[in-house]
C-alpha positions as CSV (number, residue, x, y, z in Angstrom):
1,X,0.0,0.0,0.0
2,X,1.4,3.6,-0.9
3,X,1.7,6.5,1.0
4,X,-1.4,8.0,-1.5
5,X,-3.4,5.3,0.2
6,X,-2.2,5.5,3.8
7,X,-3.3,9.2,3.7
8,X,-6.7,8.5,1.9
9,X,-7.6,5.8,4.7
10,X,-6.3,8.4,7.4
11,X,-9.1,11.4,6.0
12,X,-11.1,12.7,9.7
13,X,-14.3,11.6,7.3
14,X,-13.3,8.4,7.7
15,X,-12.4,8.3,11.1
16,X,-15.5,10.0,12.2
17,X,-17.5,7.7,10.4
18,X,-15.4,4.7,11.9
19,X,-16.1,6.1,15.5
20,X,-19.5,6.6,14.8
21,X,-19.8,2.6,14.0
22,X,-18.1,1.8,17.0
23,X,-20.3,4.4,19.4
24,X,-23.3,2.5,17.8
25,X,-22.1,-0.8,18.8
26,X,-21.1,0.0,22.3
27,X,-24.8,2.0,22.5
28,X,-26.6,-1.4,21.3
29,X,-24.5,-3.3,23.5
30,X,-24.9,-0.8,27.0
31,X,-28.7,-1.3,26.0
32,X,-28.7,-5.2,25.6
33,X,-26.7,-5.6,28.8
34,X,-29.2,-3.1,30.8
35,X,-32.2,-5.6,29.6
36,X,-30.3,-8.2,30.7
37,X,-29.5,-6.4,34.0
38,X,-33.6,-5.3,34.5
39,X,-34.3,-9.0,33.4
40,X,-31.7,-10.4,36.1
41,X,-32.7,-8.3,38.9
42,X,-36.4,-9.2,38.3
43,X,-35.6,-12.8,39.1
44,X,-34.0,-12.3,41.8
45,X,-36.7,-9.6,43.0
46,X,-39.1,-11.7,42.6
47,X,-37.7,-14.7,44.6
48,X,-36.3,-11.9,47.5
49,X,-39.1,-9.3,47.6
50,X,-41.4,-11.0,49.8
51,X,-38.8,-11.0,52.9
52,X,-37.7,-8.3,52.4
53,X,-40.9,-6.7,52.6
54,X,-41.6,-8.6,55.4
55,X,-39.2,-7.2,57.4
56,X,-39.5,-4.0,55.8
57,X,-43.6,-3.5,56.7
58,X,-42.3,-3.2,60.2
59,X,-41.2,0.3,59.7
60,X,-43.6,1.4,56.4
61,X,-46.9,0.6,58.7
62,X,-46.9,3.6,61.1
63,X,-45.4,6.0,57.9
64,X,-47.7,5.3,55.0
65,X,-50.9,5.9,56.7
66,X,-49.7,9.5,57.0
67,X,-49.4,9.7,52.9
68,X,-52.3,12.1,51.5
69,X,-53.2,14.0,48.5
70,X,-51.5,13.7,45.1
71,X,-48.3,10.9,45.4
72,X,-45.5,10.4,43.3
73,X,-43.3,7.5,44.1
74,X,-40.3,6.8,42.7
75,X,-38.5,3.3,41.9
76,X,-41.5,1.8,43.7
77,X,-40.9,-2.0,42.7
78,X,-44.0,-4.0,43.1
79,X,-45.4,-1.3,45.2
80,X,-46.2,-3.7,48.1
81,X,-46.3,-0.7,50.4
82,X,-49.9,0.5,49.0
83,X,-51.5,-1.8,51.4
84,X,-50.8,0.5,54.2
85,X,-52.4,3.3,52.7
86,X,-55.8,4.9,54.1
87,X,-58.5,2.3,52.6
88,X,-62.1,2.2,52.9
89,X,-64.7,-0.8,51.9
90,X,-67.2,-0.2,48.9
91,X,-70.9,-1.1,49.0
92,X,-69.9,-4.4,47.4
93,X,-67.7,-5.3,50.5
94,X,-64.5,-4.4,48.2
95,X,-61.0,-3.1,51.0
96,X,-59.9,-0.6,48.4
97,X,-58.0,2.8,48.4
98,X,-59.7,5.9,49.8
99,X,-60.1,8.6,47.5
100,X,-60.6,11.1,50.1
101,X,-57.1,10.9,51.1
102,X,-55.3,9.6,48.1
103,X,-56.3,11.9,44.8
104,X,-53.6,10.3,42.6
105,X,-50.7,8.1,42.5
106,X,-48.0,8.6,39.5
107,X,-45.6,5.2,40.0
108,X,-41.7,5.9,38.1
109,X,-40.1,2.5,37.9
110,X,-37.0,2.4,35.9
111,X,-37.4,-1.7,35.6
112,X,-39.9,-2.7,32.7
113,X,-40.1,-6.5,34.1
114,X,-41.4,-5.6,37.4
115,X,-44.5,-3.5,35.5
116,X,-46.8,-6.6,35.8
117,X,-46.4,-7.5,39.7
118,X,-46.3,-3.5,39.8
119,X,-50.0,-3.1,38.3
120,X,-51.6,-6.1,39.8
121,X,-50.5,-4.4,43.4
122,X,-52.1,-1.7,42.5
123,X,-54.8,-3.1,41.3
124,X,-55.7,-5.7,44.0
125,X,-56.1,-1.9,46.3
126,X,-58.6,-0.7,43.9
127,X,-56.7,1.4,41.9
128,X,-57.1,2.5,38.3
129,X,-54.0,1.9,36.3
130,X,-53.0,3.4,33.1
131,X,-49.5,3.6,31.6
132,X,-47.8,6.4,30.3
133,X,-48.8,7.6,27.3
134,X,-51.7,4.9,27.4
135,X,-55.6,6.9,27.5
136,X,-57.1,3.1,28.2
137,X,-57.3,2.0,31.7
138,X,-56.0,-1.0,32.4
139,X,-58.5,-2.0,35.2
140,X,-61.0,0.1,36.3
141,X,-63.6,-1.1,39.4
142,X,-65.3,2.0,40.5
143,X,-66.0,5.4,39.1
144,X,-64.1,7.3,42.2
145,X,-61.3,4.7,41.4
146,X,-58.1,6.8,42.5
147,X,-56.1,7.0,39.0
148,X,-52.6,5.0,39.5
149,X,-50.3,6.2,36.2
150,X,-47.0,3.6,35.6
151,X,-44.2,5.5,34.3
152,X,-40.7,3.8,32.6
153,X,-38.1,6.1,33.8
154,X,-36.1,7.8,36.4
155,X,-35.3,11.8,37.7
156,X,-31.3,11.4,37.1
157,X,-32.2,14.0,34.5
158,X,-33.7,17.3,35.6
159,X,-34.0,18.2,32.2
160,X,-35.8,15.2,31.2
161,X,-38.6,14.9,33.3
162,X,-40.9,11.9,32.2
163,X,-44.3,14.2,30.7
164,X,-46.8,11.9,33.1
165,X,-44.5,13.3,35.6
166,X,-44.5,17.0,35.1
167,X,-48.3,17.1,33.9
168,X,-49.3,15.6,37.1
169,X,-46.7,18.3,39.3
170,X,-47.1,19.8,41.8
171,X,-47.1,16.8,44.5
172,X,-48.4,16.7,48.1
173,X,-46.1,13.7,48.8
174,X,-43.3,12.1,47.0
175,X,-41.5,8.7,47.9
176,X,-38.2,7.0,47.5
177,X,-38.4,3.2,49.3
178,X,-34.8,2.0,48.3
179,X,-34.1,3.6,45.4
180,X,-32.1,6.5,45.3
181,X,-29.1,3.6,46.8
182,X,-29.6,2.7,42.9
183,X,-30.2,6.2,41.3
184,X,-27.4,7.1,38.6
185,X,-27.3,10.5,39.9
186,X,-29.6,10.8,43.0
187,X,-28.6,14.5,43.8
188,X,-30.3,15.5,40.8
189,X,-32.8,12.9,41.3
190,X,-33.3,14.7,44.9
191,X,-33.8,18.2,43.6
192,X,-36.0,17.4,40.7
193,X,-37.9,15.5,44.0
194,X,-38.1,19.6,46.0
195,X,-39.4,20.9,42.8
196,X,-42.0,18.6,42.0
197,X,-43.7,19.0,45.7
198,X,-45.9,21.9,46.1
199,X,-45.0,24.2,49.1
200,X,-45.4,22.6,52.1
201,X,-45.8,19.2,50.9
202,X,-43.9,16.3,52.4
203,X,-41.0,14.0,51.1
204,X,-40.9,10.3,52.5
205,X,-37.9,8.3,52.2
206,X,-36.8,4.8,53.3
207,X,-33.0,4.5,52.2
208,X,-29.6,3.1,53.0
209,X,-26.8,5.0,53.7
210,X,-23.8,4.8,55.2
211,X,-23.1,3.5,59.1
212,X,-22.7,6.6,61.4
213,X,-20.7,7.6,63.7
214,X,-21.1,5.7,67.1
215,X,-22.4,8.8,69.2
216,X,-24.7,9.7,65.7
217,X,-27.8,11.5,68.1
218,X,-30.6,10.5,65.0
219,X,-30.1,6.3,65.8
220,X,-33.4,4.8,67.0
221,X,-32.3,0.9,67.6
222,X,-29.0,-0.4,66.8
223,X,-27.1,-3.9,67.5
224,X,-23.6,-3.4,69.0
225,X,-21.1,-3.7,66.2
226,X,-18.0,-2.6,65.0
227,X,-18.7,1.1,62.9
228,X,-15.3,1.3,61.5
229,X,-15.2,-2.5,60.3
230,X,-18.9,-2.1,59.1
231,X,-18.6,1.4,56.9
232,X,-15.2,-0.5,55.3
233,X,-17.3,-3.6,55.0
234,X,-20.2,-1.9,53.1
235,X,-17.6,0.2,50.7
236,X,-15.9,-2.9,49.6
237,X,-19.3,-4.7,49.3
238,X,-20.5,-1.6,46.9
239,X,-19.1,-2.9,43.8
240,X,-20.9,-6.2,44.1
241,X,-24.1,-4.9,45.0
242,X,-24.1,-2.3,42.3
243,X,-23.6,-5.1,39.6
244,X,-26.0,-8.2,41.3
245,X,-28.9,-5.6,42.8
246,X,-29.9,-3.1,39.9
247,X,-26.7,-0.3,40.8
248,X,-27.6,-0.4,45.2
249,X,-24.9,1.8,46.7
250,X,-24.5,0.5,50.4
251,X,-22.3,3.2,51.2
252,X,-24.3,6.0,49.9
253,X,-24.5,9.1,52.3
254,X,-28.2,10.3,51.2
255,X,-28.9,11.9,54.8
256,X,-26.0,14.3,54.3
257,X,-27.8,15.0,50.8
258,X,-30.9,15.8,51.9
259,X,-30.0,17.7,55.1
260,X,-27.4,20.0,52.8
261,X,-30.5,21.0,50.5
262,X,-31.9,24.4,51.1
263,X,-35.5,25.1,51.3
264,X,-36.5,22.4,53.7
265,X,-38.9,23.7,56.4
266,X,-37.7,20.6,58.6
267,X,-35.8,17.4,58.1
268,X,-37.6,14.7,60.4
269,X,-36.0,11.1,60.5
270,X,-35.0,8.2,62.7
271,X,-32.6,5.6,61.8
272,X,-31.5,2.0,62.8
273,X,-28.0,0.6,62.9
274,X,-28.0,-3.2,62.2
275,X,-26.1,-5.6,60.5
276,X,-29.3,-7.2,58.6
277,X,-28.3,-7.0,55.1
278,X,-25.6,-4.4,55.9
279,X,-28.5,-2.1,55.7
280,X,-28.9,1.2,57.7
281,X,-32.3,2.5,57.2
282,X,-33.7,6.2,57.4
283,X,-37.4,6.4,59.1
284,X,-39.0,9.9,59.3
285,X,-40.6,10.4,63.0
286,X,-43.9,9.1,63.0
287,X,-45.8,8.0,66.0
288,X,-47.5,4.5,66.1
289,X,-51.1,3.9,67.4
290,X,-49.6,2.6,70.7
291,X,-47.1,5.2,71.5
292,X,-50.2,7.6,71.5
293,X,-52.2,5.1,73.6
294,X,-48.8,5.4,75.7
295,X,-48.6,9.0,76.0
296,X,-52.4,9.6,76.4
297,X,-52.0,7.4,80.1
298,X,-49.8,10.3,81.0
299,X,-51.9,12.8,81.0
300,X,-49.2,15.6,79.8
301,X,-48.9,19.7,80.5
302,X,-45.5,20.1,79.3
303,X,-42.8,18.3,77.0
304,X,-39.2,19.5,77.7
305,X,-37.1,19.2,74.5
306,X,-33.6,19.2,74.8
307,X,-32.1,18.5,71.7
308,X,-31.5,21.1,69.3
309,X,-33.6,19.0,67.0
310,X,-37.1,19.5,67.1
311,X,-39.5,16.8,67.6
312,X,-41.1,15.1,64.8
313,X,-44.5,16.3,63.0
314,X,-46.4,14.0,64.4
315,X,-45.5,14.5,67.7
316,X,-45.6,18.4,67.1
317,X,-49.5,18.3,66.0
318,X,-49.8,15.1,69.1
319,X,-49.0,18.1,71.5
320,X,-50.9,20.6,69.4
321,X,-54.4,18.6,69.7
322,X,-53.8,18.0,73.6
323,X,-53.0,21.4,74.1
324,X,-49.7,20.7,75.6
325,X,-47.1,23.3,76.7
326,X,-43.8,22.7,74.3
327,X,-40.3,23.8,76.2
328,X,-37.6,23.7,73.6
329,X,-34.5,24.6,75.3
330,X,-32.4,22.9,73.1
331,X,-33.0,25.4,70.2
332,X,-31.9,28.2,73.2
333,X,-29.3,26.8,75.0
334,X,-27.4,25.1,72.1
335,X,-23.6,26.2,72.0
336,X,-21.4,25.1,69.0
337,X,-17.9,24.7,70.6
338,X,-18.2,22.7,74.4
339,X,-14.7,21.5,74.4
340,X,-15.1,18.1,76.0
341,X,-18.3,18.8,77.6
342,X,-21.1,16.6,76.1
343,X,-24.1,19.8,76.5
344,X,-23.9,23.1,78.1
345,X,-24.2,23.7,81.7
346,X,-26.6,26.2,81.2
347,X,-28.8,23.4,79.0
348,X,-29.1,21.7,82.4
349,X,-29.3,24.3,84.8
350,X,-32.2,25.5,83.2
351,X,-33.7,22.4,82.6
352,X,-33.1,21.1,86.2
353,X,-35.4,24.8,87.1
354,X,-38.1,23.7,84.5
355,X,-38.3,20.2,85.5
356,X,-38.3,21.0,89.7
357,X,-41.6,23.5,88.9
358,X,-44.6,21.4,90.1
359,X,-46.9,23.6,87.8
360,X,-45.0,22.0,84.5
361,X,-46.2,18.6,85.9
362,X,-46.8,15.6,84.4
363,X,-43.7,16.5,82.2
364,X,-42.0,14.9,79.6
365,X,-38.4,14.9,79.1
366,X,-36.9,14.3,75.2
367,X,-33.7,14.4,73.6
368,X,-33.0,12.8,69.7
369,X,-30.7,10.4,71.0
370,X,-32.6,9.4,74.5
371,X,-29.0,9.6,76.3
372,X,-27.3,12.3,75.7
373,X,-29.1,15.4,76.9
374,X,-31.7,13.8,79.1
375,X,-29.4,10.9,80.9
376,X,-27.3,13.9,81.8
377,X,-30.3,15.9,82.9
378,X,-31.0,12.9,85.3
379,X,-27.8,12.0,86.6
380,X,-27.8,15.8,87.5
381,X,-30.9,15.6,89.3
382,X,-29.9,13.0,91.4
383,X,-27.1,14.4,92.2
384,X,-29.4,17.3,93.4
385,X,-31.3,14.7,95.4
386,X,-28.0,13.8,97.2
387,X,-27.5,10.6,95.2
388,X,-24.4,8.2,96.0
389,X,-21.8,9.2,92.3
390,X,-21.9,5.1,92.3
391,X,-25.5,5.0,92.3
392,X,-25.8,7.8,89.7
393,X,-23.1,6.1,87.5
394,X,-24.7,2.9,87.7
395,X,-28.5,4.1,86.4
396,X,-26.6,5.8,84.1
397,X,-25.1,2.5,82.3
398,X,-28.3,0.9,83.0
399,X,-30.4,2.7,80.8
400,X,-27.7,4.4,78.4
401,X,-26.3,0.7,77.4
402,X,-23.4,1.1,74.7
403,X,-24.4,4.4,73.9
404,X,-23.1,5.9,77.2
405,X,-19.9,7.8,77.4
406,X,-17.7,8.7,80.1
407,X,-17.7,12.3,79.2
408,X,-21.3,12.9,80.4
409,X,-20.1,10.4,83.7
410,X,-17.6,13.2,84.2
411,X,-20.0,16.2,83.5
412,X,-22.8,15.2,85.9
413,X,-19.4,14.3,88.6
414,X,-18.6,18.0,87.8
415,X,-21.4,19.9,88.0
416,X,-22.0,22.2,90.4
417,X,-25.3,22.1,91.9
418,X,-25.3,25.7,93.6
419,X,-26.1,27.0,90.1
420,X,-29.7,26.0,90.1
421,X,-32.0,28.4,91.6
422,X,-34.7,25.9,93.2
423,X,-38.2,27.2,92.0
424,X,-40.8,28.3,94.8
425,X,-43.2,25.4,93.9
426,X,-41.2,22.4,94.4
427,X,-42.8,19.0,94.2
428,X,-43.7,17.1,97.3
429,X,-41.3,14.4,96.8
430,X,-38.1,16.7,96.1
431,X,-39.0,18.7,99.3
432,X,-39.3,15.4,101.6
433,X,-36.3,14.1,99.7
434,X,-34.1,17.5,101.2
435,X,-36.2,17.6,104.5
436,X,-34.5,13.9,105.5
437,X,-31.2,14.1,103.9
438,X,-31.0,17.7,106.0
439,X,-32.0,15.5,109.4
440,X,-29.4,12.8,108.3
441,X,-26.8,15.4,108.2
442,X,-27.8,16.9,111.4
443,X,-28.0,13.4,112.8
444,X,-24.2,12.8,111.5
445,X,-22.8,16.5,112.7
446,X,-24.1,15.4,115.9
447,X,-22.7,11.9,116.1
448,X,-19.6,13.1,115.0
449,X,-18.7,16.1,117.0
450,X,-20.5,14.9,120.5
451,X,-18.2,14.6,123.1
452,X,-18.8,13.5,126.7
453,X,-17.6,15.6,129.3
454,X,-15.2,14.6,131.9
455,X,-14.4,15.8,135.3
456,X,-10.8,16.9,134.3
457,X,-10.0,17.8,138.2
């Protein structure tokens, strides 16, 4: 071949149309793989889902009730969850979803192959179903049959928002159950998420992230493990997970994405540490049915908050119906640089003042973490009550289990008790409390410095 040749075969018109050949190939193959990879996940969804559901119904059963108006859920699966949504039985004895709190439901599933287990879900809870640019219901039962759109896509793309989606904008709710672990790009998934809800709507989310830190305040229930081992255990798992379960990220930090998003009016969520699947899940704060059967035995007037973070809605509109005083000294008494100190000495002082007051009684006492602030708060008051340090110490480890520390031991050994000003209205168990310690001390003085006296002549 001649150099005439060599410089014809080298032309950019036929290099560009030689890389466009081999962009096309490695386009059809990305697609045939991701088929593949939809097809091979749905086999193993469908052998997995119903355990994991199991154990997952646990936490969605006190949340989903709470899910109203106009819904968008995103990578919902088979949508198991809708059975906990408000229902209501028909004249024909049918359990089906209630229109008056669910006015439509707009289901984004990325997965093709889990559309059929996705519709019949949907509509086994009496939902109409249509797909996405599909005018024919699929099933229809009733003519105030709540309208249940099924969407093939994702929000990676804030420019390329599905048309069901937008149409159907602005949300009252929106839901991610375990999917932005598997979302491409789940920050922009998360802020196309804030601009489809209408102001003052609410965002739901079940997710795993990353193991915390051991003293992380927002941990509900956790097993006693190893963090360090655990957060290098679920990085090197990552890789595997990301090609066997549809692209899950076990390591993914979502709570740091959505807390560093602005335009939140509040960021509400509980989490549980457990080795279970190397899974750390993200609950918002909801009340169950039998923690307000709890509370309502208690017969509250005040709730004393001591963590900076507020408490959940739930609890908020709880106090709001029962007309119940709401202290938040956290919020006032929050310093950002304590040294070694685990809270402020004036968090306590003024909380010891608050809690002594008979007129805040019955009172509740509340911190995020259950430990920090409030085991403090009590260690404190017993030391107030003339308590033995061992005595103190030991409640302490009784109730604070692995997630006590010795640095609040130390604080409550430190701190002085002459700083509280006792209020006038003291309750009648504090006062006989000081009354007899006061008579035990005169008893002591007395024992101790009596002396009989001799005839010294």
């Amino acid at each position: 071949m001649d150099k005439g040749s060599i410089a014809e075969f080298d032309t950019p018109s036929n290099l560009i149309a030689q890389q466009g050949v081999f962009a096309e190939l490695v386009e059809i193959f990305t697609r045939a793989f991701s088929t593949f990879a939809d097809w091979a996940f749905s086999i193993i969804w469908k052998a997995e889902s119903a355990r994991h559901e199991d154990y997952i119904d646990g936490f969605r059963k006190d949340i989903w009730p709470e899910i109203y108006g106009k819904v968008l859920d995103l990578g919902p699966g088979y949508a198991a969850s809708l059975k906990f949504l408000q229902h209501r039985t028909t004249s024909s004895g049918k359990y089906i979803v209630d229109s008056n709190s669910i006015k439509s439901y707009v289901a984004v599933e990325p997965n093709s192959f889990l559309f059929s287990g996705l519709q019949k879900n949907a509509e086994d809870n009496g939902f109409c179903v249509k797909y996405e640019g599909c005018s024919e219901n699929q099933h229809q039962d009733a003519e105030d049959a709540v309208p249940f759109t099924i969407v093939c896509g994702t929000l990676d793309n804030p420019n390329n928002i599905p048309s069901a989606v937008a149409d159907n904008a602005p949300y009252d709710t929106v839901l991610t159950s375990f999917s932005l672990c598997t979302a491409k790009n789940p920050q922009a998934a998360l802020d196309s998420i804030f601009r489809l809800l209408k102001p003052g709507g609410t965002y739901v989310f079940l997710e795993h992230i990353l193991h915390p830190s051991e003293d992380d305040p927002t941990v509900l229930r956790h097993e006693h493990l190893n963090v360090k081992l655990w957060t290098k255990l679920q990085g090197w798992l990552t890789p595997f997970s990301k090609f066997f379960f549809h692209g899950c990220h076990l390591n993914r930090q979502t709570d740091k994405m959505i807390l560093s998003m602005n335009g939140w009016e509040s960021v509400e969520y509980k989490s549980v540490r457990q080795t279970h699947g190397m899974q750390y899940k993200l609950l918002p704060g909801v009340l169950s049915s039998e923690q307000i059967k709890y509370l309502d035995t208690l017969s509250l007037k005040t709730v004393l908050i001591l963590s900076v973070e507020g408490p959940s809605r739930a609890f908020s509109q709880y106090m709001k119906n029962k007309g119940i005083r709401r202290i938040h000294l956290g919020m006032t008494r929050w310093q950002s640089n304590l040294g070694w100190k685990p809270v402020s000495e004036e968090l306590i002082k003024d909380a010891l003042e608050c809690l002594l007051d008979k007129r805040n009684h019955p009172l509740l006492v509340v911190c995020s973490s259950g430990v920090r602030e409030t085991g403090t708060l009590v260690g404190c008051l017993r030391k107030l009550q003339h308590w033995n340090f061992n005595s103190i110490v030991y409640e302490y480890r009784s109730f604070a289990g692995g997630k006590g520390k010795y640095t609040q031991e130390l604080f409550i050994e430190l701190f002085d008790t002459d700083l509280v000003t006792l209020p006038s209205s003291l309750p009648e168990w504090f006062v006989e409390e000081q009354r007899m310690w006061r008579q035990e001390q005169q008893q002591r003085f007395s024992e101790l410095y009596a002396k009989p006296i001799t005839d010294q002549a």
